[in-house]
C-alpha positions as CSV (number, residue, x, y, z in Angstrom):
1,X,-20.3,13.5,41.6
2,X,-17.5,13.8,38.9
3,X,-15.1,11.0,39.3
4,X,-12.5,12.6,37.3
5,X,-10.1,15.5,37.2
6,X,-8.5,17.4,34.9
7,X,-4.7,18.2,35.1
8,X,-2.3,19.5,32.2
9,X,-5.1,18.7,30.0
10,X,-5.4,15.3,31.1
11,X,-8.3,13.1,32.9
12,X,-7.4,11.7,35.7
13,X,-9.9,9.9,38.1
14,X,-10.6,12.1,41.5
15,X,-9.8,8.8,43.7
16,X,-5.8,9.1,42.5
17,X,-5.8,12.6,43.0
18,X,-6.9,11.9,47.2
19,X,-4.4,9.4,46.7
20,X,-1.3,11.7,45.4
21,X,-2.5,14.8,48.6
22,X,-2.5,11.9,51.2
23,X,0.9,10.3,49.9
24,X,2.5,13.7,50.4
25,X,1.1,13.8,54.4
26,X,2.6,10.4,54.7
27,X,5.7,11.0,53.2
28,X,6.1,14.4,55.1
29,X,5.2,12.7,58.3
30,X,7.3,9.2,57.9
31,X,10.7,11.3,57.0
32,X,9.8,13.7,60.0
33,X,9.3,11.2,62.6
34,X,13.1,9.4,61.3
35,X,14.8,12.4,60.9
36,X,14.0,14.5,64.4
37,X,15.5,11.5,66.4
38,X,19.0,11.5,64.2
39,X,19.1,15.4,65.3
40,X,18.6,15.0,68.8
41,X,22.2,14.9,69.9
42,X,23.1,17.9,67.5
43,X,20.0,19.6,69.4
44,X,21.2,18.3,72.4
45,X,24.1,20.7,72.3
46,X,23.3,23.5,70.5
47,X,19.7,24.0,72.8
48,X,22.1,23.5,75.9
49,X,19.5,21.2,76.8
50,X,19.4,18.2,79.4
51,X,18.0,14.3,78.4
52,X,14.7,15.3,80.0
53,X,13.6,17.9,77.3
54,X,15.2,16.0,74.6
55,X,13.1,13.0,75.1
56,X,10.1,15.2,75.4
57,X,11.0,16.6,72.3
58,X,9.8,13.1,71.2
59,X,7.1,12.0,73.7
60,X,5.3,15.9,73.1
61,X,5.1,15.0,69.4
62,X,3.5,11.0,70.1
63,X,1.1,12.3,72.9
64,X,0.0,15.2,71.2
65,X,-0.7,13.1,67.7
66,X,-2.3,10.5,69.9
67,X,-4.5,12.3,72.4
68,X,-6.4,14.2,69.6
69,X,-7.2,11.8,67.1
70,X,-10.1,10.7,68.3
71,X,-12.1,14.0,68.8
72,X,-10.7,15.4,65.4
73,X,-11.9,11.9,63.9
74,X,-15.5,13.0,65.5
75,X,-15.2,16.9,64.4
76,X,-14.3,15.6,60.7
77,X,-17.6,13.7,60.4
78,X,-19.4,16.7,61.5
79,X,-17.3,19.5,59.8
80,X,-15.9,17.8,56.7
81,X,-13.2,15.4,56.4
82,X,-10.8,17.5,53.4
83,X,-11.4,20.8,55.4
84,X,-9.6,19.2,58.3
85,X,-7.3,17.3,56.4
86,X,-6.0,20.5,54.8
87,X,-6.0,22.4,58.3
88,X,-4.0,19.4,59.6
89,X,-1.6,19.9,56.4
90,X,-1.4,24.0,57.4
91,X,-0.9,23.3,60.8
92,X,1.7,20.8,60.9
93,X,3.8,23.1,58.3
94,X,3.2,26.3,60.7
95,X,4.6,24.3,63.2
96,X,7.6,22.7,61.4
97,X,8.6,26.2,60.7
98,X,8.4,27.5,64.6
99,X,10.5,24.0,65.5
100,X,12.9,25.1,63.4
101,X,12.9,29.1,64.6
102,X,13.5,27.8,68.1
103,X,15.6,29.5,70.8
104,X,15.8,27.0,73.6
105,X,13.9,23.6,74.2
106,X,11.0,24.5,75.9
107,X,10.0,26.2,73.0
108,X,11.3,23.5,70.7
109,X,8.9,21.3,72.6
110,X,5.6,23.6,72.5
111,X,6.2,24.1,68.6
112,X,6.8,20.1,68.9
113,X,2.9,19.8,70.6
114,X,1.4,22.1,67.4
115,X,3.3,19.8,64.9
116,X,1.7,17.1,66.5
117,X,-2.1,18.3,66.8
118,X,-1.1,19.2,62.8
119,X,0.1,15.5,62.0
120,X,-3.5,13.9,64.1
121,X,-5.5,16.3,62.1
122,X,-3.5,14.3,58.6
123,X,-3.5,10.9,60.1
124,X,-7.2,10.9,61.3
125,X,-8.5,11.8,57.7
126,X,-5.7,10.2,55.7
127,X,-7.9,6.8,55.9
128,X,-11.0,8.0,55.7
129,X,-10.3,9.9,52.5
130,X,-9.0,7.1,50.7
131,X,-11.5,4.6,52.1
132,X,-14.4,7.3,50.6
133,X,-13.0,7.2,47.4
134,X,-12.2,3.9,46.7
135,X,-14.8,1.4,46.2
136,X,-13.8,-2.0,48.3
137,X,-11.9,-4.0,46.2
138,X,-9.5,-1.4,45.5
139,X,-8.8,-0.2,49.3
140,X,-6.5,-2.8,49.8
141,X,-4.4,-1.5,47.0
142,X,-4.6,2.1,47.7
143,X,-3.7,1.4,51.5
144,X,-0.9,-0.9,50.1
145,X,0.7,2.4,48.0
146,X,-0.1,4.4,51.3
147,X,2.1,2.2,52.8
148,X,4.9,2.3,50.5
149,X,5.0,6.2,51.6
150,X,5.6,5.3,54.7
151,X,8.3,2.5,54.1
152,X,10.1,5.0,51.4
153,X,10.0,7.6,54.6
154,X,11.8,5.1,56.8
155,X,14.6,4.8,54.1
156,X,14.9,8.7,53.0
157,X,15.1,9.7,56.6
158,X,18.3,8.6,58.0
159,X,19.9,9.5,54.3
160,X,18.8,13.0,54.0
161,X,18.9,13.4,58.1
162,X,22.6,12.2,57.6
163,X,23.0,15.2,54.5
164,X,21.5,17.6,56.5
165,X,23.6,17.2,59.4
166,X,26.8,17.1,57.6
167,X,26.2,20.0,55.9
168,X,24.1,21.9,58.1
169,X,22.6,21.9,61.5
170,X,19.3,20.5,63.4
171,X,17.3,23.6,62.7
172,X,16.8,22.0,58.5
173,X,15.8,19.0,59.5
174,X,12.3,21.1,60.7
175,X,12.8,23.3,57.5
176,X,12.9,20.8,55.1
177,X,9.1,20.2,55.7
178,X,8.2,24.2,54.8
179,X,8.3,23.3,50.5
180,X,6.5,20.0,51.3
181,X,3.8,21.5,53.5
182,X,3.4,24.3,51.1
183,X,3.1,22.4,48.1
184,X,0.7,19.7,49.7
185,X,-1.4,22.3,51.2
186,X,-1.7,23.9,48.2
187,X,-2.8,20.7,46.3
188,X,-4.8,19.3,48.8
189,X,-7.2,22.8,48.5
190,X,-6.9,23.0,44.8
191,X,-7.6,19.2,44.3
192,X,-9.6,17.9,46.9
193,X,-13.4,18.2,47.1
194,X,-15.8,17.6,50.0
195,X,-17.6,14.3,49.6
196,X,-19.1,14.3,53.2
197,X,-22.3,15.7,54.1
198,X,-21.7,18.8,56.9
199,X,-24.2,17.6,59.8
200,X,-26.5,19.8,60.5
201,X,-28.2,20.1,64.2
202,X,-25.3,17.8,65.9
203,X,-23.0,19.2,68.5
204,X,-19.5,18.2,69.3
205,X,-19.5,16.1,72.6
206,X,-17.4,18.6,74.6
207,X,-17.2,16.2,78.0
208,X,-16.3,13.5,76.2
209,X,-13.5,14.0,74.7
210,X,-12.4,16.4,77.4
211,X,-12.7,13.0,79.7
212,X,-11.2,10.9,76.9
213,X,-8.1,13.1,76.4
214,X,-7.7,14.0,79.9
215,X,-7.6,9.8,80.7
216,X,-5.6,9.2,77.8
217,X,-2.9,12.1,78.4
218,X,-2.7,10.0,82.2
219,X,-2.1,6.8,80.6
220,X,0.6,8.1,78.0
221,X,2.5,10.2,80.4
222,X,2.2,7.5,83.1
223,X,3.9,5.3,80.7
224,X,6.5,7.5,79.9
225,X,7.7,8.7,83.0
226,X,7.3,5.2,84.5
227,X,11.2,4.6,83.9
228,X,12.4,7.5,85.4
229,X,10.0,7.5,88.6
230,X,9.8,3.8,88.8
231,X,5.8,2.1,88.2
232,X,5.1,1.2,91.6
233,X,5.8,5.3,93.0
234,X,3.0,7.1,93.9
235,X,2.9,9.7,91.7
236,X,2.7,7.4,88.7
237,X,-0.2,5.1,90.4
238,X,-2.0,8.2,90.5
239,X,-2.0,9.0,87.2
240,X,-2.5,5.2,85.9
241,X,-5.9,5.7,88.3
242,X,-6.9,9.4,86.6
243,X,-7.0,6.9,83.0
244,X,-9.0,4.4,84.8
245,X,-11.3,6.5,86.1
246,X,-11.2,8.9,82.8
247,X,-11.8,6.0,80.4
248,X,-14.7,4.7,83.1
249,X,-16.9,8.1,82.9
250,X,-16.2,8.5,79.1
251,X,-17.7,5.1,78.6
252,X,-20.5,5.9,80.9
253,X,-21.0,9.3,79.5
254,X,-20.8,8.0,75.8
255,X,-24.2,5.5,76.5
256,X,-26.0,8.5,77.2
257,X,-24.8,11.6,74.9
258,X,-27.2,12.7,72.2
259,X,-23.9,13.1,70.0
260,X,-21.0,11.0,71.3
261,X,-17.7,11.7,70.5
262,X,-17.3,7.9,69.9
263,X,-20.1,6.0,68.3
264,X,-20.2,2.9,70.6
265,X,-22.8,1.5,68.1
266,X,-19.2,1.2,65.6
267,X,-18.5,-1.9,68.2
268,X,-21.5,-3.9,67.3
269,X,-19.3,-5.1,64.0
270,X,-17.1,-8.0,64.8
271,X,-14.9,-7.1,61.7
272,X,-14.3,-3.6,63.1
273,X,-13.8,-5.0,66.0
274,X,-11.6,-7.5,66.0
275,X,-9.4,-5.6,63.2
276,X,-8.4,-3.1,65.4
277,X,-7.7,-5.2,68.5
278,X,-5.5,-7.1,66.2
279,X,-4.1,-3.7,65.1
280,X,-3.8,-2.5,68.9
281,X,-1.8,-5.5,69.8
282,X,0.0,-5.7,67.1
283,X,1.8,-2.2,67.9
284,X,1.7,-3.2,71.3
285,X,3.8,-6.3,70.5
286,X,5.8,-4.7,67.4
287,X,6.9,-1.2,68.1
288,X,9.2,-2.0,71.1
289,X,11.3,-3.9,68.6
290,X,12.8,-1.3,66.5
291,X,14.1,0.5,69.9
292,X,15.4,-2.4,71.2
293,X,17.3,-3.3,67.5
294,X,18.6,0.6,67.9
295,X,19.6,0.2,71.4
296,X,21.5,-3.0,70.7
297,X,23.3,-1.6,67.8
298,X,24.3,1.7,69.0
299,X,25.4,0.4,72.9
300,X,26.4,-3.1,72.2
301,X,28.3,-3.2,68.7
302,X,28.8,0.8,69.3
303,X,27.7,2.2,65.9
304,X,26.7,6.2,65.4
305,X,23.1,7.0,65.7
306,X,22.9,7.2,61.7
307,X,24.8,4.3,60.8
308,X,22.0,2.4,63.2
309,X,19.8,3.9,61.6
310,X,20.2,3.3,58.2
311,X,21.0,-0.5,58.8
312,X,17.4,-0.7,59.6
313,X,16.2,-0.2,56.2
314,X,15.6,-3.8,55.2
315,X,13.0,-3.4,57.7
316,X,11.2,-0.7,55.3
317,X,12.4,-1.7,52.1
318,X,10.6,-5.3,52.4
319,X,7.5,-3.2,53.2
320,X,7.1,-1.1,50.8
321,X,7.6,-4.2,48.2
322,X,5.1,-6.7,50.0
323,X,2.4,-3.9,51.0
324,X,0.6,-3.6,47.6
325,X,1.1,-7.0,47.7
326,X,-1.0,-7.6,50.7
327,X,-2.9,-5.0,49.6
328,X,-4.0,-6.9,46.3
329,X,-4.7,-9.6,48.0
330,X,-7.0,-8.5,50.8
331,X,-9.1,-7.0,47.8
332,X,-9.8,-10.5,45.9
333,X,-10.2,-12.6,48.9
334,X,-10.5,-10.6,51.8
335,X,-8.4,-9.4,54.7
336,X,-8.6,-12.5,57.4
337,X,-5.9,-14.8,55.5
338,X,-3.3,-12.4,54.8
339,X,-3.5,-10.4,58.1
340,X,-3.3,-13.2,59.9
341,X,-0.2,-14.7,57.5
342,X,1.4,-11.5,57.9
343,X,1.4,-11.7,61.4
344,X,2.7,-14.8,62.2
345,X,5.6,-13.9,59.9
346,X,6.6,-11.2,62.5
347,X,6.2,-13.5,64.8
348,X,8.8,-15.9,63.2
349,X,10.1,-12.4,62.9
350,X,10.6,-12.6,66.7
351,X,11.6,-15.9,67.5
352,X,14.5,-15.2,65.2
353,X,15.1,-11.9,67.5
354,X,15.5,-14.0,70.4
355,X,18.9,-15.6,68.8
356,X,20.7,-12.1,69.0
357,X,24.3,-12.1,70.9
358,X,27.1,-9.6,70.6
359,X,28.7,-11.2,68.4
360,X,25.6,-12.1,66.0
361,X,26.6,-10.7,62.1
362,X,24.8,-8.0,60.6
363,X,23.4,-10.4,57.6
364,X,21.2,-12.2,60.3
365,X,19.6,-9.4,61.7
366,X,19.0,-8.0,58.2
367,X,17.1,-11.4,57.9
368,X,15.0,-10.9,60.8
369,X,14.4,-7.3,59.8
370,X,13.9,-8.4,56.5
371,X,11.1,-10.9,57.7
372,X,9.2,-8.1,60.0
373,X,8.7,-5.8,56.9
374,X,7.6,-9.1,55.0
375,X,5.0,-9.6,58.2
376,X,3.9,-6.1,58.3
377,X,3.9,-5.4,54.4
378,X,0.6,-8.4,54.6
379,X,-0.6,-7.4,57.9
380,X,-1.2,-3.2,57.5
381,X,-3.1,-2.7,54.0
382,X,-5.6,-5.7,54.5
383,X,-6.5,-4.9,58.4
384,X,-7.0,-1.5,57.8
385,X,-9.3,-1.9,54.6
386,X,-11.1,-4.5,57.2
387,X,-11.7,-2.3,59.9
388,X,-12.9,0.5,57.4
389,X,-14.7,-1.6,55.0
390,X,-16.5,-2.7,57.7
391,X,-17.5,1.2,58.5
392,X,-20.6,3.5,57.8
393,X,-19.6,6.1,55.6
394,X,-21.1,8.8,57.9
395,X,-18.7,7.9,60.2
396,X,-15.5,7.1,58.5
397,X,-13.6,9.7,60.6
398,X,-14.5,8.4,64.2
399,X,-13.7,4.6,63.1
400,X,-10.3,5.7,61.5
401,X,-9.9,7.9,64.7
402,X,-10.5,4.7,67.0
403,X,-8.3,2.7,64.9
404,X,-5.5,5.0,65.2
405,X,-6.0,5.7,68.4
406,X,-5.7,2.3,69.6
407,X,-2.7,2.0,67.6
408,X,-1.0,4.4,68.7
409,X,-1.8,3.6,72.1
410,X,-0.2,0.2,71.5
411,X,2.9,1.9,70.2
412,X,3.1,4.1,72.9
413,X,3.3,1.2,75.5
414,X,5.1,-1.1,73.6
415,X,8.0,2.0,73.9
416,X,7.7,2.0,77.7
417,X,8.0,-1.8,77.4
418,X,11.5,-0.7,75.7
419,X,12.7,1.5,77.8
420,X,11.7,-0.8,80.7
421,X,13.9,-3.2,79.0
422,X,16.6,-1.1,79.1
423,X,16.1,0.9,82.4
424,X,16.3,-2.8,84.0
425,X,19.8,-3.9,82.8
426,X,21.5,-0.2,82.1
427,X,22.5,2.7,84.5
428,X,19.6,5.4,84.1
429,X,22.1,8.1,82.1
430,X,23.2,5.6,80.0
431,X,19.9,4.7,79.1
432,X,18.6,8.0,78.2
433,X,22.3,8.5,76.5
434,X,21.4,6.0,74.0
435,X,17.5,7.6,73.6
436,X,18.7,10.7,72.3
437,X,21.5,8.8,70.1
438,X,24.5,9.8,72.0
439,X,27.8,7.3,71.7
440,X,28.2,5.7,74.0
441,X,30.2,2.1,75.2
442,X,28.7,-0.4,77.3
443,X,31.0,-2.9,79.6
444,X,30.6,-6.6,79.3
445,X,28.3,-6.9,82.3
446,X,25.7,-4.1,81.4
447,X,25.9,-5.1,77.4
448,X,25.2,-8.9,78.1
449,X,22.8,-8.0,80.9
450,X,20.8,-5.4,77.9
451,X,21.2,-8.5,75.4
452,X,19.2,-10.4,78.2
453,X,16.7,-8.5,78.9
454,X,16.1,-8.2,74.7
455,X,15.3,-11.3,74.9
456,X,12.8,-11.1,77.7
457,X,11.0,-8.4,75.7
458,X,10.9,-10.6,72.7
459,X,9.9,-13.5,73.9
460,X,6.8,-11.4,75.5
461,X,6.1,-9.7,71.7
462,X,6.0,-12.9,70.3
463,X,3.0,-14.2,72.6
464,X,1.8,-10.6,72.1
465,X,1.6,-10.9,68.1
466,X,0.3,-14.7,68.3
467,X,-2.4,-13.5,69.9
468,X,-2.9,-10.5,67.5
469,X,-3.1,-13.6,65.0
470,X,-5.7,-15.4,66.6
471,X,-7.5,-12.0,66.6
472,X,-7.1,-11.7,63.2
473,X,-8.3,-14.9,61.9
474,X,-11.3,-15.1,64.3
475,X,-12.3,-11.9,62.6
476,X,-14.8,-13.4,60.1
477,X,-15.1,-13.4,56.5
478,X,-16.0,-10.0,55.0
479,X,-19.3,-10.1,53.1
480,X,-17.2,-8.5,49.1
481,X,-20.7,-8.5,47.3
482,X,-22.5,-6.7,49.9
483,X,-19.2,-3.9,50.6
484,X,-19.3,-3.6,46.3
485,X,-23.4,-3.2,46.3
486,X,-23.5,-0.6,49.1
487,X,-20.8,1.2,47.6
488,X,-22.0,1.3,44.0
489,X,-25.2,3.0,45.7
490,X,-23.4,5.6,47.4
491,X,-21.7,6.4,44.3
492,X,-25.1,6.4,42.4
493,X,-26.4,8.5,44.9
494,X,-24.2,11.0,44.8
């Protein structure tokens, strides 16, 4: 293959070109995911909407992106990962434009769902495309840049949301991502070329990731509507059985399918293995944090949803400056030491949560922000280069699918461990008040009965991520002369 492109005149290797396409996804997607939750209150009003189909604006978009990944991972190894990549790109664009042409919120929350098949269709393939074009001890470091996309996201987000909303209303924040779409579509069809090999003879496993998504969709919507319906009621025992069961005959099913949708035989690796159980509880543990941080600043110390938000930057700031770091790092020595590291940072991280009152000073959350984008910026590049190092390259799209998928997953309940929090110490209205980044003012009762429960919730993170660590280190060391040697013949043999 030709490892080199030519633009303006100018050679520039084909492995920063997939890095530039999938740095525009990221970017797109990070700034999206801030910005939508600023204009909720704005939508809120205008929509003449209730708290119900504002926080499905949200939970439409996360189930969506998470339901799919794993059977558009599978149809990405069989179809080609860039022709996917690009649809995703298309689609989520299409659907950024229909959010922003909406007329009430159910339709605001359909367009939501094609957004969201759009972004697992990016996500899925973002990882694999990098991991195909980067031989192994530059992963790290291309993950690490990936990263500071994200982190750069984080921090444009509540700025530009905060523009737009001044100056215009909801509808731009969807708009804004027409130019980007369109100009990363475009590149990503001029630019990118198909490196997989389009399978021929296999068949996409229809039942099981009809079983998969339909188990998965329980679990997720179980989880969400836990709060309102309480855990225990029946109608949400009956959806956290539908998982069990859907999970139990896509498991069976997968032993026996000529083409599973997931290759179990990806399990037989301890490195994959235990980098994406570290990665699962680590979002498990983790993503319930920065709601809880939001909460506490928005209904105890009474800030605006923006002004919330933008103290939260230290969180992505410090990660986009550590991540190449960690990056760099998991390339010369591996992935075990500074994953693990990174981790226990965040769980310092925690410990240092734990200390919040009312009256606490901005300065010292900033620290313990400040020390959570430190853990994550050594944590994220190095497990992910792990769990895909540790991948065959015919199958780069269901192992980044898995990965994500389990993340996400983790995310997911770590959020209904947030809400839980809050549902627990706050009136219901007030709680969904503060979801969807309304003002509001707590007493002294509720506010120190909230700060309580925080604590609670951290205290349970913090076992959560020190087991993550112990994950992590147990991994084993990755085998770098072997990953460079079977690389180098893929390249040659190409």
């Amino acid at each position: 293959m030709e490892t080199q492109y030519s633009l303006f005149g100018r050679k520039i290797e084909y492995k920063w070109i997939v890095l530039s396409v999938t740095t525009i996804g990221a970017l797109m997607a990070s700034i999206d995911s801030t910005i939508v939750i600023l204009g909720l209150p704005d939508m809120l009003v205008k929509l003449h909407a209730d708290l119900i189909e504002m926080i499905w604006v949200i939970m439409g978009y996360i189930l969506v992106s998470t339901v799919f990944l794993l059977s558009f991972g599978r149809v990405a190894d069989i179809l080609g990962r860039v022709r996917m990549y690009n649809l995703g790109f298309v689609i989520f664009t299409i659907g950024s434009a229909l959010c922003g042409f909406s007329g009430n919120a159910t339709q605001l929350i359909i367009f939501r769902l094609v957004q969201g098949s759009g972004a697992a269709m990016m996500v899925v393939n973002s990882v694999a495309l990098i991991t195909e074009v980067f031989p192994p001890n530059e992963r790290g470091k291309a993950l690490g840049i990936n990263a500071i996309t994200f982190s750069i996201g984080g921090v444009a987000g509540p700025i530009l949301g905060g523009l737009i909303l001044t100056l215009a209303d909801w509808r731009w924040i969807f708009f804004i991502n027409v130019p980007v779409g369109i100009f990363g579509a475009i590149w990503g069809y001029r630019a990118l070329r198909e490196m997989s090999v389009r399978k021929q003879g296999e068949r996409f496993d229809t039942v099981g990731a009809v079983s998969f998504s339909a188990g998965l969709t329980a679990l997720l919507i179980a989880l969400t509507l836990g709060i309102e319906y309480a855990f225990t009621s029946t109608p949400i025992l009956i959806l956290f059985g539908i998982f069990l069961v859907g999970v139990a005959f896509f498991l069976w099913w997968e032993r026996r399918a000529d083409n599973p949708v997931l290759d179990l035989s990806l399990f037989n690796d301890r490195i994959y293995n235990f980098s994406v159980l570290s990665a699962m509880m680590q979002s498990l543990a983790l993503f319930a944090v920065n709601f809880l941080i939001v909460f506490y600043l928005q209904g105890v110390l009474g800030y605006d949803p923006l002004k919330a938000a933008l103290l939260l930057i230290p969180l992505p700031v410090v990660t986009s400056v550590i991540a190449p770091l960690g990056g760099n790092i998991a390339d010369r020595i591996g992935a075990r030491i500074p994953a693990t590291i990174g981790l226990l940072i965040q769980g310092a991280a925690l410990v240092w949560f734990t200390r919040i009152t009312p009256a606490m000073p901005y300065w010292q959350i900033a620290v313990g922000l400040g020390l959570m984008g430190f853990g994550g910026g050594l944590f994220y590049p190095p497990n992910t280069s792990a769990a895909m190092n540790a991948s065959p390259k015919n199958r780069l799209g269901i192992a980044s699918g898995t990965l994500a998928t389990l993340r996400q997953a983790g995310m997911v309940t770590s959020f209904a461990l947030a809400l839980a929090v809050a549902a627990s110490s706050l009136p219901r209205d007030v709680m969904m008040q503060l979801f969807v980044g309304t003002n509001v003012t707590l007493g002294s009762a509720p506010m120190q009965a909230f700060v309580t429960g925080m604590h609670s919730a951290f205290y349970v993170s913090t076992v959560l991520v020190l087991i993550a660590a112990g994950i992590s280190f147990v991994r084993g060391k990755e085998d770098r002369s072997k990953l460079a040697e079977e690389h180098a013949s893929v390249v040659i043999g190409e």
